[in-house]
Structure formats: structure tokens, C-alpha cells
C-alpha positions, 0 to 999 in steps of 0.5 A: 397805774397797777392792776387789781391783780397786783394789788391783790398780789400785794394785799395777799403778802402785807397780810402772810397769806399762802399762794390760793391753791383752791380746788374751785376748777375741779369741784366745779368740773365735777359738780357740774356733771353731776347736775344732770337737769341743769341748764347746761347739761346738753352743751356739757355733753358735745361741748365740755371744756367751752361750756365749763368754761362758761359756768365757771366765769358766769358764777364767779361774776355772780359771786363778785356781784352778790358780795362777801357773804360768798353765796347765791340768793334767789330771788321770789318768783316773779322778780326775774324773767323766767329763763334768768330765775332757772339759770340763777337756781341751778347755778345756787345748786352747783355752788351749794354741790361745790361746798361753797368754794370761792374763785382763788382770786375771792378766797384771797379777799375772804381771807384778808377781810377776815384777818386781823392788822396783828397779821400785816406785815406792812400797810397798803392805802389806796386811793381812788377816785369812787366816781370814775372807778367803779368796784364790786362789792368785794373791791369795795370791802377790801379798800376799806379793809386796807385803809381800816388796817393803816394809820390815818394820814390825814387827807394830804394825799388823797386831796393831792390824787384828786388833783391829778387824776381829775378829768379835765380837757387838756385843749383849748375850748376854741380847737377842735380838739377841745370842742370834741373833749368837751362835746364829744356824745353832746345831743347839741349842734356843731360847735366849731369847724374841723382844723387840723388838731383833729386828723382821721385817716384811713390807712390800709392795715394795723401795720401801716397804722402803726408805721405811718403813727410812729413816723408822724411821731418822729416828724412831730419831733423832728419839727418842734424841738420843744416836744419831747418823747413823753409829749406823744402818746400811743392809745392802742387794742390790748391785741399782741399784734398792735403792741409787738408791731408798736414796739418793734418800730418804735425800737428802730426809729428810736423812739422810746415807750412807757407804759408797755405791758411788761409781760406778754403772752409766750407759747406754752411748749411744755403742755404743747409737746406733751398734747403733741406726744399724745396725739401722736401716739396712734400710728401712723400720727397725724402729720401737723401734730407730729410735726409740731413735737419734731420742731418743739424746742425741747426735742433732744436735737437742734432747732435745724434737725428738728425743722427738717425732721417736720419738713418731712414728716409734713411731705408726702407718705408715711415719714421716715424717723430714722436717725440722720448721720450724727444724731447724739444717742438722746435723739436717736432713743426719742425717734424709736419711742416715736415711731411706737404704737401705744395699744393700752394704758400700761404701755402709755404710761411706760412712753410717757416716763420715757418721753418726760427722760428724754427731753431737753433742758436746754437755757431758757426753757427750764420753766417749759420742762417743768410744765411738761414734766407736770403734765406728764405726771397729771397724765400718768396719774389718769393711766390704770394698769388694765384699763382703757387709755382715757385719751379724751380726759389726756387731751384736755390735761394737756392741752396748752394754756395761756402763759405768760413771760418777761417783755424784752427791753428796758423800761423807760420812764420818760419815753412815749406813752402807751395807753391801752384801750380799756385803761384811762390815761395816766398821763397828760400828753399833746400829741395822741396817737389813737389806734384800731378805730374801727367797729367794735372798739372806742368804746369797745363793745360789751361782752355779751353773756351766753347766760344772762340777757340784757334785760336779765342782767337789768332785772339781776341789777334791780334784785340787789346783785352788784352787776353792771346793767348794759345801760349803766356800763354804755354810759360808763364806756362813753365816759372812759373814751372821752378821758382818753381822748381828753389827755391831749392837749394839742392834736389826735389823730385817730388811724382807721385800717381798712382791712383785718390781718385777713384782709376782711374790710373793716368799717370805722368805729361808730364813734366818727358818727359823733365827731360829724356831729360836733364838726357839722359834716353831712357824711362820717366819711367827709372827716377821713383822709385816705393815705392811699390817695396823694391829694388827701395824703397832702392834708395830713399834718405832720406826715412823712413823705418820700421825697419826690424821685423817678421810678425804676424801669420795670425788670423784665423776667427773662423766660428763656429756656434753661440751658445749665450745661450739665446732664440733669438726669445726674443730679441724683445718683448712686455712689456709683455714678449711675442714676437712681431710675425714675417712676412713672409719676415722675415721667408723666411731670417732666412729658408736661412741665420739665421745669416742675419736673427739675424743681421736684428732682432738686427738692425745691417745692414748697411744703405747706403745713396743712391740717390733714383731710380726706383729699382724692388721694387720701382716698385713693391710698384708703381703697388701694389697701382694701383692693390689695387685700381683697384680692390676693394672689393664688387665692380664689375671688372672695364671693359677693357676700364676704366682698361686704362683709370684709370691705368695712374691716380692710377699710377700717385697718387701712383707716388706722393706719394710714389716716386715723383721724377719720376715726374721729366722730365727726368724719363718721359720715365721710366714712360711710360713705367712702366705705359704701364706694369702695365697697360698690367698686369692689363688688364691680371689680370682683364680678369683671375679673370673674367674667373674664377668667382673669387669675391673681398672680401678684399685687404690690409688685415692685418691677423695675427696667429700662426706658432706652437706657433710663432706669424706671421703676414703680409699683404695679398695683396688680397683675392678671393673666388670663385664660389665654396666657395674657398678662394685664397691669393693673393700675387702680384709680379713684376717679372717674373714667371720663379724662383717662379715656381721652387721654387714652385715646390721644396717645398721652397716657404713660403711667401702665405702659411704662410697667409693662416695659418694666416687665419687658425690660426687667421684671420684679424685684422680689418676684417670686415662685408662679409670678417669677415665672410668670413675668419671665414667660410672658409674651402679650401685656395689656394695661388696665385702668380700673376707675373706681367712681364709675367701674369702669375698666380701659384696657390697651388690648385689642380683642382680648376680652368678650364684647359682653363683658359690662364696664370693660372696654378695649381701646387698641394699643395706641394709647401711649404713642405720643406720650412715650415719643415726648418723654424721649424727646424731654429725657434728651433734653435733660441730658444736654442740660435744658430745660424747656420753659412752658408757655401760658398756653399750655394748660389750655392745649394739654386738657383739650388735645391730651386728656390732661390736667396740668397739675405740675402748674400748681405745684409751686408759683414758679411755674406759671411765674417762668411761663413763655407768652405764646408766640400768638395765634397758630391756629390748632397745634399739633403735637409737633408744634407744641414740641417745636414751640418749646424749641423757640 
């Protein structure tokens, strides 16, 4: 059976048309802005592209429904709702604002209608059955417009085509298949007991669905050897996953398919590689959208080099575009157009002819590049040579389309049918598989119009518009689903997911009602077979099942600790041999889990590719930056007032740089309120540094040192000497002072002391002028935590620092003892080659005894997976219990 666009598409070329390159979606985009006092001027404004879209499918329905005159009629007052007539007369302004423009696909049949038999080429006759098949005005002119144009052929056909297209139930009256064809929304009575013509099951999702229906088909085959592959039928949702699934397992169960669709939808990686371009043209870029145009197909560089390079881009901080060794020139010029800033049009539309030169034609995908470079040229026509970048008209040039492309495989003619759900059955099978039948689908449920309601559409209906009324279309759903499932002569078995791909339940379509009805049931559900359960499992007719065998013993997963007989603190090494130095953070995973410590070091955690947000740390990096800023060395405290009046600034360039898309309006709110935060800490900050005298001498300083003999290094955030020569570490942190202060005073806070022995032990890498100095005479550190929630400043000194100082407390030189003794008694470990497992009790035991929050458990599911049972109730541990417990 062909399609109203294929017929069209033939129509058009039996009569030498041209291709329709109609102006409808422009003239509509722009005429419907210019109508400010429609009804759908305020949704055009928050909405554009979905509400153009509405407008668009709602006037063309319309249109098809007034017929070939093309125009609108309004009907007298009083004939529709009030709210109907205003949404019909500003929708006969827009069209008269258009110039009375058609859709392409009614331009086509106004030509066609007013061309002459002289013009055709060759004649098309259509034959139909006027009952079942509904048509608008419009179809209805163009068939009788083709069989005016063709000769006569004297009715053999058309009395041939009723025949075999009339609806008659293919099983026996007697079966309970039959009585259903026949019975199926009757108001009557039961007519006949359920027998197993007629099989409801419930299966777990679409794809067991499909794997139990394509395996009953192989049984049904296998057990009668008069059945052939076009004896089955498939009646499924015209949803990608049901036909890629049905198609794919019937291929491996060699069973052939008739009736797929012979295109399917494919990605449109042209416009996307352009719509990623743009969007990451604002530096830095948002990290999934550069990630998507890294792995796009038509980058100049492979598939493998692409998938890395997003791998990255998706990881923590800003990604590195350098070249990797080998890349071919190509690559190398697209990377640096990459990683440029677009500031104006003239530079976007110089990047644009760049990017368009530099991309890949590879095999395949010429269709892909010819979309880009059409894009690219739309896009580059929007660009003025002085003006603003229009990067939301861009964006919607861009933005990817549906597009479609040739189904593999060959096509079969004889194989088993497939049926979608809003097609009537072309075939007569006597075994049909029925698909998704769930709530909303057999009958499928009605569009609902966000324009016209029910009893608008009825009144439109009784004013002489061609349009289906809700009731009307009802009925005519019913009686489509009765001639599907009418095609079966000898047995249907309907499937019923109980979950959607998302694991959402699902409830059985509201049709099962009807089969209780016609089978005499109390209850719907009494028709259904769980496959879950192995006593209804056994009803099933036609059912594959495994045959019976003896369960393996479950493996048990040995958590042992790891002994790999290598020192693993060389797994990452100069070209040398030495070891590249370890940071803080990295200390801090190995003192709480060795082995998320390990898989980091190895690179082995997994990387989710998730939309950005303003998570904590995001945060935290947006503040660092207006701190490091704010307070700057060898310059004296900004005052309160220009604390309030820079904090906005710094935010905003921090925003820009480093998460643009809280520039978005809608994460204005959230940047209010974290510009207020920052700017209340700071205020706090600015008025303790002051109190205590302390000077600026350096933020962002690079140090660098010795753990025993391990390399550490890290970046301190600032360093403070105060009146009396003592220095202070700086460490800022976005987050309340609560957990830092115990983890403090038990001793497990490693992060500041481990830059002061940096300090001790090495000094800065690039230290300078009064901080050189300052760092080589330094004689008393202290450590400072400043947590920005609550302002509130811990420090490790001991009497450094007035009693009446507000929001600064001191809390002795402990702070890092039993952290310390832990991480040296982890990096011994390491260098014989072990790596101690955690037990399941440790998360419990390092909030409550340490202050910390084993987020190294979260990091990846081994962790948890490789846990060791607690060797059972020891009463309270002490830390030498905890560390001996990862000796056993």
C-alpha cells in the first residue's frame, strides 16, 4: 500500500511539475510576528519555534479542511464558541498577511488540479474503498482529477480491488478469535469462552515483547510444517525502537519481514555539527556540546581520536585541545579554530568558512556535508559586517531536523508481515503478533489540538469545515482496530509491557476491557498471562521454553586485598623514572580508599556525559576566581563599598569564562543569589583579614615538596603573613564549617598541612620578588580554612589570633596527625604493591570517628562491588583497628 506522499510524489511527476519550493514557513514566521494582537502573540514570545509550529500544522489542517478554494471562511457570529471564532479569525488574517500561501504539499494539488491531461506524461488511476477511507476535500479532488485525466477502464478492476480489500473476519465464528473480529466493541453479552486462538500476555518490556513474539513465530513454524513465514503477522507502534528491535531479532532468528518501512529516521550530522560549532563558540564551550562536535563523524580525524578528544572534554577543568602526536594538519587547524573566542559577527562568519573547509567528506557522509555547508551558508547570510551576533535566529537555522535514509536490508516479499498501528492490514495472515498494547494505543489515542477543542472542532464540522469531529474519528479508530485484528484467521496473541524503556509501569490498553466483555471475565486482568510466573507461562501455546537444567553455583567475588607485586606509586612516571609528585586531593582518596585512589591514578573511572549545572563545585571555582581577584597581593584591602561593587564584575568574568551558561536567562535567578553569597563572604573575609592585620603576599601559588620522599605538589589559594611574621595557607572552601571542624579536631584533615610541608620542604615554583622571600624565611605556618556559607575561618595555630576576633577560631596543631600517619602508612603499602580493599563498614566509621564523607565510594561501582564484610561487631574501633581491619 503507498502512501498519500508517494502518491503525490507521483502525481506531481505524471503532470511535469517542478519540486514545491514554497515560501509557506518563512511567510508564516514572519506574518505571525507581525500580528501582535493574536492569540498567540504571548507564547510566540517565550516560545517561538514550538509555537510556529503549532500555527503552522493548525492552519494547514484548516486549509485541507475548507478545500481547494485555499482560503478561510468565517463563519456568522454566534455559529462557534467564542474563543474558536477568535482562533479562526486571526488565523484568516495571518493567511491573507501571508498572500494566501499554500503548504507545499496543497501548492502541489492546486497545480495538478489546474493543469490540463495535455501536460501528463503518463496516468494514474486510484482505486479505493470511499467507506473505509476517508479523504479531505482536497484528496477527494485530486482522485477525481487523475481518474478524469485517465481512460476508462471499464470497472474490471475496481470490482477486482473490492474483493480483496473487503473487511471480512478471517476465523471461524465458533473460536474465540472469531467471536472477537465479529463482537469486538458489541454492547451485547459474552458470545463464546476464551480457548487459545486468543493469548494476552504480559511481558516485562518492549524488548521482551518482541524476543518472546519472534520466538513463538520460530515455534509456530517449527510445529506446523504447513505454515509459512508470510502465514505470521507483526502488528506494531510506528515508534524506532519496536521496528529496529522487531528487525534486528527477526535477522538472527532467520525469519524474513515484508512491509518494513524502507527508510527510517537517521541523525541529521550536518545541521548537528554546525548547531555544536555555534554553541561553542563562547569560550570556554559547554562541555556536552563540544563533546558532540569532537566525536561528530565529519571532524577531520578518526572515530577513535574523536571519542578521546570528547572523553576529555567531558572530564574535569577546562579541556585540553592540543594536537595528540600524529594528528594530520587538517586536524590540527580545526583544533585551534576551536579553541578561539568569537567576539563579533565578522569574526563568526570568518570561523564559520573555516570550519565549513575543514570538514570531512569521508564515504557516506556527502549527504551530511551538503547539510553543514547549507547551514553554514543561511547562517553566514544572518551575519552583518558591524553588527551583533543574532546567536538565537543561529540557533534555530541550525538546529537539527528529522531526516531521514535508506533501511538496510533487502526487501523481501513473501516474508512475515509487518503491520504498523495506524495502517489497515494488506495482508490476510493466521497467526498475528499484536505489539504495545498498552494505554493509549489500539486504538491510538487522538491528537489533542492546543488550538481547537472538542466541541470546537464539532461546531467547525457542522459550519462546513472538512474536519473530523472527535466522535466521528472514535468510531473510525474502533473500526480500524477491528480490520487489524480481523486479518487473522487462526490465532492473536496481543503482548502487554509492563514497563516503558524508563521502567515507568505501563497499563494494558483500555480495549482488554472489551475482550472481558466478549469472553464473559469479571476482571480484565483474568485474560492475562504473566510470563514471569512459570504456571501461567505453561498456558501459553506456542511458547519456547528452555529446557529444564541445573543452576550454576553462584561465584563468589573474592575481596581480598590486592597484592600486584609492583610499586604502584610508579605507575605514572617522568621519562626519568621518577614519579610524577601527588596532590592533596589525590592524598586525601588514597588515606579513605586505596583502591578509588588506584583506579583514578590508572585512569579508570567512568565518565558520564551529563548536561552542566551549578553543582558545589561549580560554585566553589566561581567564587575562587572573585576571591583570587578581590584580594591581591602588594595591594591594600578593597573597602566594603567596592567589595560590592567589583563582586558582580569578577563574578560575571568568572561566569564567562568558565560557565557560560549561567548567562542564560533562565539561571538569572541562580546568579543572583550566588553573586549575593560570594559577595556577603567576601564582605566577611575582607573585615577578618583586616582585624587580624594579616598582608596579601600571593594567591594561586604553585608550591611544591616532599612527603618523606614523596613528590606532592598542589595550589595554595592564598598566603598571609601576619604582624608578627607568621605565615597562614589559605585554603577557600564553599561549604559550611560544620564537617571541616570535626574532621579537624580528630586529626583526619590533610589538604592545608600538606602545603605547608610543601612550603617547608620546597617552596613555590615560580615564587617571586617579597613571596620568594617570604617563603624561604619563613619560620611559624598555620593553616586557614575559610568557609564561605557560614564565614567562618579554622585555623591550626594556637594563640596567634585575638579571642575577639568574630568568625575565626583556632583549634591547635592537631589537626592533621592521624591523617598524616594513615597516608604514610597507605604510600608503604602502595610501594610493596598492595592495595587494601575497604570494608562495608567504612563509610559509616570515617563520618562518625574522622568528619569525612567517603565520596571516593561514589566515584565508580567498583568500589562498594570489592568491599570486605566487617569482620562483625568489635565494639567502637579506634584508628588502629580500623588500619589493622585492612590488614586482615
Amino acid at each position: 500500500m503507498g502512501t498519500w506522499q508517494e502518491l503525490l510524489e507521483r502525481a506531481r511527476e505524471a503532470y511535469l511539475l517542478p519540486e514545491p519550493r514554497s515560501s509557506w514557513q518563512d511567510a508564516l514566521e514572519r506574518a505571525a510576528g507581525e500580528l501582535s494582537s493574536s492569540f498567540w502573540s504571548e507564547s510566540l514570545a517565550v516560545a517561538p519555534d514550538e509555537t510556529i509550529a503549532t500555527v503552522a500544522s493548525t492552519l494547514a489542517f484548516l486549509l485541507e479542511g475548507a478545500g481547494p478554494s485555499g482560503r478561510l471562511t468565517i463563519p456568522a457570529d454566534g455559529i462557534l464558541p467564542s474563543r474558536a471564532h477568535r482562533h479562526l479569525r486571526d488565523l484568516g488574517r495571518l493567511h491573507e498577511r501571508m498572500g494566501f500561501l499554500l503548504p507545499p504539499h496543497l501548492e502541489v494539488i492546486s497545480s495538478i488540479l489546474g493543469g490540463g491531461p495535455e501536460q501528463t506524461i503518463r496516468s494514474l488511476r486510484v482505486y479505493r474503498d470511499p467507506v473505509r477511507l476517508k479523504l479531505n476535500p482536497w484528496q477527494e479532488a485530486l482522485l477525481g482529477k487523475l481518474s478524469r485525466d485517465c481512460s476508462a477502464d471499464g470497472g474490471r478492476f475496481a470490482a477486482l480491488h473490492t474483493a480483496l480489500t473487503a473487511c471480512v473476519p478471517a476465523a471461524k465464528p465458533e473460536t474465540s478469535l472469531g467471536a472477537l473480529q465479529r463482537n469486538i466493541f458489541g454492547a451485547g453479552a459474552a458470545t463464546v469462552s476464551l480457548d487459545p486462538s486468543v493469548q494476552c500476555l504480559a511481558v516485562r518490556d518492549f524488548l521482551e515483547e518482541v524476543e518472546v513474539a519472534v520466538g513463538m513465530a520460530q515455534q509456530a513454524l517449527s510445529g506446523d510444517p504447513a505454515l509459512e513465514p508470510s502465514d505470521l503477522g507483526f502488528l506494531v507502534p510506528d515508534e524506532r525502537c519496536y521496528l529496529d528491535a522487531l528487525d534486528l531479532l527477526c535477522r538472527r532468528a532467520g525469519l524474513p519481514l515484508s512491509g518494513l518501512p524502507v527508510e527510517k529516521p537517521v541523525r541529521d550530522l550536518g545541521k548537528e555539527a554546525v548547531f555544536s560549532f555555534l554553541a561553542t563558540r563562547r569560550q570556554p564551550p559547554p562541555a556536552l556540546a563540544l563533546a558532540a562536535l569532537l566525536s561528530s563523524p565529519l571532524m577531520p580525524w578518526s572515530r577513535e581520536t574523536g571519542n578521546d578528544l570528547a572523553q576529555e572534554a567531558v572530564g574535569e577543568g577546562a579541556p585540553d585541545l592540543r594536537a595528540p602526536q600524529g594528528m594530520a594538519e587538517k586536524g590540527k587547524r580545526m583544533l585551534r579554530l576551536l579553541a578561539k573566542r568569537i567576539d563579533d559577527a565578522a569574526a563568526l562568519a570568518k570561523a564559520l568558512l573555516r570550519f565549513a573547509a575543514l570538514l570531512r567528506g569521508v564515504e557516506g557522509m556527502e549527504v551530511h556535508v551538503a547539510r553543514a555547508l547549507a547551514t553554514i551558508k543561511r547562517c553566514r547570510a544572518e551575519l552583518t559586517e558591524e553588527g551583533a551576533v543574532p546567536w538565537g535566529d543561529l540557533m534555530r537555522i541550525a538546529a537539527p531536523e528529522t531526516v531521514t535514509g535508506p533501511a538496510a536490508g533487502v526487501l523481501v516479499r513473501e516474508g512475515a508481515a509487518v503491520f504498523l498501528d495506524y495502517e489497515l492490514p494488506w495482508r490476510q495472515v493466521r497467526h498475528l503478533f499484536v505489539l504495545g498494547f498498552v494505554d493509549g494505543r489500539y486504538p491510538r489515542e487522538p491528537s489533542v489540538s492546543s488550538v481547537f477543542s472538542d466541541a470546537d472542532l464539532e461546531a467547525l464540522a457542522a459550519a462546513g469545515y472538512a474536519v473530523e469531529p472527535p466522535s466521528a474519528g472514535a468510531m473510525r479508530r474502533r473500526s480500524e482496530l477491528r480490520e487489524q485484528i480481523g486479518c487473522a484467521s487462526q490465532r492473536l496473541n496481543l503482548f502487554m509491557p509492563r514497563r516503558d524503556p524508563f521502567g515507568k509501569p505501563l497499563r494494558p490498553s483500555q480495549t482488554l476491557t472489551y475482550l472481558a466483555k466478549v469472553f464473559g471475565a469479571d476482571e480484565p486482568d483474568e485474560l492475562v498471562l504473566e510470563l514471569d510466573r512459570e504456571e501461567e507461562r505453561m498456558k501459553v501455546a506456542s511458547l519456547p521454553t528452555a529446557p529444564p537444567s541445573n543452576p550454576l553455583p553462584q561465584r563468589e567475588l573474592k575481596k581480598d586485598d590486592l597484592f600486584l607485586k609492583r610499586d604502584l606509586l610508579a605507575i605514572h612516571c617522568y621519562e626519568d623514572g621518577s614519579p610524577k609528585p601527588q596532590s592533596p586531593s589525590s592524598l586525601d582518596t588514597l588515606m579513605v580508599s586505596p583502591l578509588a585512589w588506584l583506579l583514578s591514578r590508572a585512569g579508570l573511572q567512568p565518565r558520564e556525559w551529563s548536561p552542566e549545572s551549578l553543582d558545589v563545585a561549580s560554585k566553589g571555582t566561581l567564587a575562587h576566581h572573585v576571591f583570587e581577584h578581590l584580594f591581591r597581593p602588594g595591594q591594600p584591602l578593597p573597602s566594603p563599598a567596592e567589595v560590592k561593587a567589583r563582586v558582580p564584575i569578577l563574578l560575571d568574568q568568572a561566569i564567562e569564562r568558565k560557565k557560560p551558561l549561567l548567562l542564560e536567562p533562565e539561571w538569572h535567578v541562580e546568579r543572583r543569589h550566588l553573586a549575593k553569597e560570594v559577595e556577603v563572604a567576601a564582605l566577611h573575609w575582607r573585615g577578618l583579614l583586616e582585624q587580624i592585620g594579616a598582608e596579601v603576599l600571593g594567591n594561586e601559588v604553585w608550591l611544591k615538596g616532599v612527603l618523606d620522599t614523596l613528590p606532592i605538589h598542589g595550589s595554595a589559594d592564598l598566603l598571609l603573613r601576619l604582624p608578627g611574621g607568621q605565615l597562614y595557607v589559605v585554603d577557600y572552601k564553599k561549604a559550611g564549617s560544620g564537617q571541616r571542624r570535626e574532621r579537624m579536631k580528630k586529626g583526619y584533615d590533610s589538604q592545608a598541612s600538606l602545603y605547608r610541608l610543601m612550603i617547608q620542604t620546597g617552596g613555590s615554583k615560580s615564587a617571586e620578588g617579597a613571596l620568594k622571600e617570604a617563603l624561604e624565611q619563613a619560620g611559624e605556618i598555620g593553616v586557614v580554612y575559610y568557609l564561605m556559607n557560614d564565614q567562618t575561618a579554622l585555623a591550626d595555630s594556637s594563640g596567634w589570633i585575638d579571642g575577639k576576633v568574630a568568625g575565626m577560631e583556632e583549634l591547635g596543631s592537631g589537626i592533621s596527625v592521624n591523617a598524616i600517619e594513615l597516608i604514610r602508612e597507605r604510600i608503604a603499602e602502595l610501594r610493596l604493591g598492595k592495595v587494601t580493599l575497604n570494608h562495608e563498614g567504612d563509610p559509616d566509621w570515617f563520618k562518625s570517628n574522622a568528619g569525612i564523607t567517603m565520596y571516593a565510594v561514589d566515584d565508580t561501582p567498583l568500589i562498594p562491588l570489592f568491599m570486605k564484610d566487617d569482620p562483625g561487631d568489635e565494639g567502637e574501633d579506634t584508628n588502629d583497628q580500623v588500619r589493622q581491619r585492612g590488614n586482615n
